[in-house]
C-alpha positions as CSV (number, residue, x, y, z in Angstrom):
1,X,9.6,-7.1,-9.1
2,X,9.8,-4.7,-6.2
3,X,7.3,-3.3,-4.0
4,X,6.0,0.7,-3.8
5,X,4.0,2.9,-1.3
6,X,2.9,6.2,-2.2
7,X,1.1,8.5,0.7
8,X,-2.5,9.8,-1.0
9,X,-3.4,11.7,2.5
10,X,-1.9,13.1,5.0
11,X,-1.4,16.4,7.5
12,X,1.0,17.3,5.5
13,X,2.4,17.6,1.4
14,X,5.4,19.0,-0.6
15,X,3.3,19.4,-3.7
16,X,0.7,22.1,-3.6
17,X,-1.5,20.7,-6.0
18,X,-2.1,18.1,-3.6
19,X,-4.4,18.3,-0.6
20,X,-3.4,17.5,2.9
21,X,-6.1,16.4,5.8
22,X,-6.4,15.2,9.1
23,X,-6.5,11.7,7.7
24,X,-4.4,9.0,6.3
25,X,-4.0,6.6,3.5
26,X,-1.6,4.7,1.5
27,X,-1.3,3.1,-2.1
28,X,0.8,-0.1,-1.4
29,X,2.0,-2.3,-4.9
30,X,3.6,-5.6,-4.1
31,X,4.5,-6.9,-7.5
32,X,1.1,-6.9,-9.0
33,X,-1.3,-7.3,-6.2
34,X,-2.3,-4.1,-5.1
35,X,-3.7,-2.5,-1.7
36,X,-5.2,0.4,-0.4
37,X,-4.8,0.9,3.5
38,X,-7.2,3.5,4.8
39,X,-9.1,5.6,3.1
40,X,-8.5,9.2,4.6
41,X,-11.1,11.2,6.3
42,X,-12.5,13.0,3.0
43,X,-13.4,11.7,0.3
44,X,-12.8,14.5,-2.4
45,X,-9.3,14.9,-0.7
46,X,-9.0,11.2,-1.3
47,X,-10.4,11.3,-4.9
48,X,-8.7,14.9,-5.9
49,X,-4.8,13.5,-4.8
50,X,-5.5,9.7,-6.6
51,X,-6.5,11.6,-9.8
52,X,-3.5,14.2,-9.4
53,X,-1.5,10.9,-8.5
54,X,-2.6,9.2,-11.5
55,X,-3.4,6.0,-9.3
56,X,-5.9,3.5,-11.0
57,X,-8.2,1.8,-8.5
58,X,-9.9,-0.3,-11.5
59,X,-7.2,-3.7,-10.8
60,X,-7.1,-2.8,-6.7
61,X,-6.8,-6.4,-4.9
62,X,-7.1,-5.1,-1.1
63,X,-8.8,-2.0,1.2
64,X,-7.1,-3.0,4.3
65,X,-8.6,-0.7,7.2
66,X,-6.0,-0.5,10.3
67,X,-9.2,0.6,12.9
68,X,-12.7,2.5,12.8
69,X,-11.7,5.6,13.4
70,X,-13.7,8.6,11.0
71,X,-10.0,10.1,9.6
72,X,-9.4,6.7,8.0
73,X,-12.4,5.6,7.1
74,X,-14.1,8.4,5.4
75,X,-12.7,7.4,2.0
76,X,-14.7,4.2,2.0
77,X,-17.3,4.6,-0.2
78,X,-15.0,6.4,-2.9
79,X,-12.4,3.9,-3.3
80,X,-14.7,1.0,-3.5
81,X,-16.7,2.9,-6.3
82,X,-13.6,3.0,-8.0
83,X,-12.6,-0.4,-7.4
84,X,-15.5,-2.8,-7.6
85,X,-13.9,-5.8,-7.3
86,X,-11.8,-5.0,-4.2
87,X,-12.0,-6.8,-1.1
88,X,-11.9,-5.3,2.3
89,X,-10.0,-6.2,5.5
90,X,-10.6,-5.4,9.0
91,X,-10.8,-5.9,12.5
92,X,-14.8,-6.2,13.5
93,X,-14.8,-4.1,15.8
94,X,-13.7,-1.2,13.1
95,X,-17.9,-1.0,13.3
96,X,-17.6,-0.1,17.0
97,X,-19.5,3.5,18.0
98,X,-16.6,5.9,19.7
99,X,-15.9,9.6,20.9
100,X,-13.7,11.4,22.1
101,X,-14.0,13.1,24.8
102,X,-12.6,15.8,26.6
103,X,-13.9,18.4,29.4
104,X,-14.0,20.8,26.3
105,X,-15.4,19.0,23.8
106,X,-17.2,15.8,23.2
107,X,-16.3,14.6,19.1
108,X,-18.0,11.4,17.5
109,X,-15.0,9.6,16.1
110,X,-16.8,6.6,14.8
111,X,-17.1,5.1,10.9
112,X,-18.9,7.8,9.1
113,X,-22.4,6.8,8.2
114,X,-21.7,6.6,4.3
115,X,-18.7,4.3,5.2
116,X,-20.5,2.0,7.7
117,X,-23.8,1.1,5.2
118,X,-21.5,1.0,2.7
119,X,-19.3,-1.4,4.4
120,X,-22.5,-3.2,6.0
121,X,-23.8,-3.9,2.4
122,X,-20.6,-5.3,0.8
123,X,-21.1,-9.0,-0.3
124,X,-19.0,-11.7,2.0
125,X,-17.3,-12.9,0.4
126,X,-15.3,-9.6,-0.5
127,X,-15.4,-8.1,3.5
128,X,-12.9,-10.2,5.2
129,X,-12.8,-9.7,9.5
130,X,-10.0,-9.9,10.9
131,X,-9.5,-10.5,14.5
132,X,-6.2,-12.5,14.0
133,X,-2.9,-12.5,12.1
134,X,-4.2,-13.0,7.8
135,X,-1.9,-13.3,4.8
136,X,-3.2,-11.4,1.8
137,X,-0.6,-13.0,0.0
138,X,2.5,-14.5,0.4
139,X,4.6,-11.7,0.9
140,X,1.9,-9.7,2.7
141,X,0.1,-9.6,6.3
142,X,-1.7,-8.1,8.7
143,X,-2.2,-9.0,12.2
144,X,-5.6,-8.6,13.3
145,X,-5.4,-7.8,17.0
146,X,-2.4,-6.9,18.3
147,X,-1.3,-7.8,22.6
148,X,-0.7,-5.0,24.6
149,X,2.2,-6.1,26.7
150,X,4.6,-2.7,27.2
151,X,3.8,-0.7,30.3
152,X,4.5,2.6,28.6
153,X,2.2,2.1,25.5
154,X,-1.7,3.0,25.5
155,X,-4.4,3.8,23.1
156,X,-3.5,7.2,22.8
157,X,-6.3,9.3,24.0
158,X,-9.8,9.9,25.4
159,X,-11.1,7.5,23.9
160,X,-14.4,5.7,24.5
161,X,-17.7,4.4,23.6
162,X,-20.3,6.4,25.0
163,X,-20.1,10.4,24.8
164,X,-20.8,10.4,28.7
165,X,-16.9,8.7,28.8
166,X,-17.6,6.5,30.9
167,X,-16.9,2.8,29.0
168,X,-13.2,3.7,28.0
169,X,-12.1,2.0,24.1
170,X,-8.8,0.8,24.1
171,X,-8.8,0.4,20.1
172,X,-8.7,-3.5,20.1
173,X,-9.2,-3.1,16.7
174,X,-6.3,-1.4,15.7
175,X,-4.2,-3.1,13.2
176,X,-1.2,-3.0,11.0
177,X,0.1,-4.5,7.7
178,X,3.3,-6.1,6.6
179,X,5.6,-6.8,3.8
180,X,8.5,-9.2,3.6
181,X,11.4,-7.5,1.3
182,X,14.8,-8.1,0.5
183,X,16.0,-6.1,2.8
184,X,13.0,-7.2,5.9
185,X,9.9,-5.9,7.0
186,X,7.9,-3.2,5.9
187,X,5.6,-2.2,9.0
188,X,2.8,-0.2,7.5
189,X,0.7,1.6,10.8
190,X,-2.6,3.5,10.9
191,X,-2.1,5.2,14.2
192,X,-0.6,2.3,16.0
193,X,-3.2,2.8,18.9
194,X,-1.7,-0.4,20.5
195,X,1.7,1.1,20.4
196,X,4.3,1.4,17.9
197,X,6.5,-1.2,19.6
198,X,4.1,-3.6,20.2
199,X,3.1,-3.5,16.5
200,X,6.9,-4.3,15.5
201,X,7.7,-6.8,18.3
202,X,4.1,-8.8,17.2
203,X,4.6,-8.8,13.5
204,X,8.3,-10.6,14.2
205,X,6.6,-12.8,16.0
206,X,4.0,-13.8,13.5
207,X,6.1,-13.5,10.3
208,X,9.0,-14.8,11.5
209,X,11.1,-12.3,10.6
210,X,13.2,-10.1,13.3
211,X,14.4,-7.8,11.0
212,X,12.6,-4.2,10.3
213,X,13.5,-2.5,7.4
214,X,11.0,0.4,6.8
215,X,8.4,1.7,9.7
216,X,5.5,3.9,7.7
217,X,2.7,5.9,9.1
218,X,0.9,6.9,12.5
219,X,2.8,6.1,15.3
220,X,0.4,8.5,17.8
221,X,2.9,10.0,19.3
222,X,0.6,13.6,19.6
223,X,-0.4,12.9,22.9
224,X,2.2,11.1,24.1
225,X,4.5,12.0,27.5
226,X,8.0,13.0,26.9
227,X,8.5,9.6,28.7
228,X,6.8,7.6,26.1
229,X,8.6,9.4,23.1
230,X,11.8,8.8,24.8
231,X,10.9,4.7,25.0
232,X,9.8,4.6,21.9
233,X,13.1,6.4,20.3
234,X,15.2,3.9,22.6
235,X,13.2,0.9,21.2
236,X,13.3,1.6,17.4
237,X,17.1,2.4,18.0
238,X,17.4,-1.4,19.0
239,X,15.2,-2.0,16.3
240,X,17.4,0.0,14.4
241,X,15.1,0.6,11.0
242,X,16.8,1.8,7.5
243,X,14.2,4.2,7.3
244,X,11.3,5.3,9.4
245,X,8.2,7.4,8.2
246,X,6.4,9.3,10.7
247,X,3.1,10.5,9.7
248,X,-0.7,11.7,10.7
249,X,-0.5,11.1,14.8
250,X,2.9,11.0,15.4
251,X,2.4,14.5,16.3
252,X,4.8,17.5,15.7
253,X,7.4,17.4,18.4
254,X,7.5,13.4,18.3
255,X,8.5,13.5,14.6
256,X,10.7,16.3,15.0
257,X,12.2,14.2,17.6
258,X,12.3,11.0,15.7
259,X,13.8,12.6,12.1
260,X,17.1,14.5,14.6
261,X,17.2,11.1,16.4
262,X,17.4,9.0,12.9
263,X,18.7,11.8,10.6
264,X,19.3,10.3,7.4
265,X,16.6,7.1,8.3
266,X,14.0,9.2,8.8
267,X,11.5,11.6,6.4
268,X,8.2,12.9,6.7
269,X,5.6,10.9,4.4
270,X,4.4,14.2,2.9
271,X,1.0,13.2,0.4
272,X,2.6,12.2,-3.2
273,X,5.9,10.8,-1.3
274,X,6.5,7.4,-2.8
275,X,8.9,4.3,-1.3
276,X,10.3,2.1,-3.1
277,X,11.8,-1.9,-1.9
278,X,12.9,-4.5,-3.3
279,X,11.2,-8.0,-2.9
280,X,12.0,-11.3,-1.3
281,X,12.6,-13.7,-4.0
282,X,10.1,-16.8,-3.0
283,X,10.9,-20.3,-4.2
């Protein structure tokens, strides 16, 4: 049995039959359980790429939401449509009203409405909050809220809870997911709003498990200080990854940065990609 992750949105795809967004969201198989985490920002992106796919939401276990921000969110209502008997995993606070803003322009960046009633109305027992560290299954986690401890890592942006910007958010709800492999952990990120590097250092403290095989997703690097991308390269060299995916936020000169800095251990996770581990065997 092995594990597999295929990108269904993204900025970016190698396939032109499949569309590309401001959004992000991942099919994750871990043996047979199954996960979707994040649900894009549009729904008939999200719908057009999982038919062009071919992925079947009709078994899906899991909808794990890394935060409540609208481009990975938006996808809500679809995939649970698609999967009735899914459950969904997040931080509370994914329910949290939030802009951006900027002297230019002022942008809602909350749950869409669709998403949030939709959400709001699920049954408990199938919406699961998560303000700390949960095992989905053996093999698979996700840490609820995750410390900010490094000085050179924030939320990212402008971020806040009134459009005046006056109450700044620092994305407490931001989460990731993880998978123990073979070959160590899979670090799945949204946009790592709490940092990149605090993600990995918490998830080896919770699992266990120092060793990081795969990095995959948002590292929100777009708005980040050459300072910060410098760090952040320095730290996943000690980290030293076999392969790191950089997608959504990361932004363009981060990744560009982070695939000459990795070479060979580092790809863009264009929509359709797919990634394939092998599992831990579990006695």
């Amino acid at each position: 049995m092995d594990t597999e992750i295929t990108v269904l949105t993204n900025n970016v795809s190698s396939d032109s039959e499949l569309l590309t967004e401001h959004g992000l969201a991942f099919f994750i198989r871990v043996g047979h359980y199954k996960i979707i985490f994040d649900t894009g920002q549009e729904p008939n992106v999200l719908e057009h790429n999982l038919r062009k796919i071919k992925v079947d939401l009709q078994d899906l276990n899991a909808i794990v939401l890394s935060h409540g921000h609208y481009d990975h969110t938006g996808g809500l209502s679809s995939v649970l449509a698609l999967a009735e008997k899914a459950e969904v995993y997040a931080h509370p606070a994914v329910l949290n009203t939030r802009y951006s803003v900027r002297p230019e322009k002022v942008k809602f960046i909350g749950m869409p409405a669709a998403s949030r009633q939709t959400l709001e109305k699920l049954p408990q027992n199938r919406r699961h909050w998560s303000e700390s560290p949960l095992f989905l299954t053996e093999r698979v986690g996700i840490t609820g809220f995750i410390p900010r401890v490094n000085d050179y890592e924030d939320a990212g942006g402008p971020f806040y809870f009134d459009s005046a910007g006056e109450f700044a958010d620092p994305v407490h709800d931001d989460q990731a997911l993880w998978i123990n492999s073979s070959q160590g952990l899979i670090i799945c990120a949204g946009c790592a709003h709490a940092g990149i590097i605090n993600t990995i250092n918490y998830i080896r403290e919770i699992s266990g498990c120092h060793r990081i095989h795969a990095v995959i997703g948002g590292l929100h690097l777009v708005n980040a200080s050459q300072l910060r991308i410098d760090k952040t390269i320095e730290a996943l060299r000690t980290v030293n990854p076999h392969l790191i995916v950089p997608c959504h936020c990361t932004g363009a000169a981060a990744t560009e940065q982070i695939l000459t800095s990795f070479q060979d251990h580092a790809t863009v996770g264009a929509v359709g990609a797919s990634f394939s581990f092998p599992l831990l065997s579990l006695q």
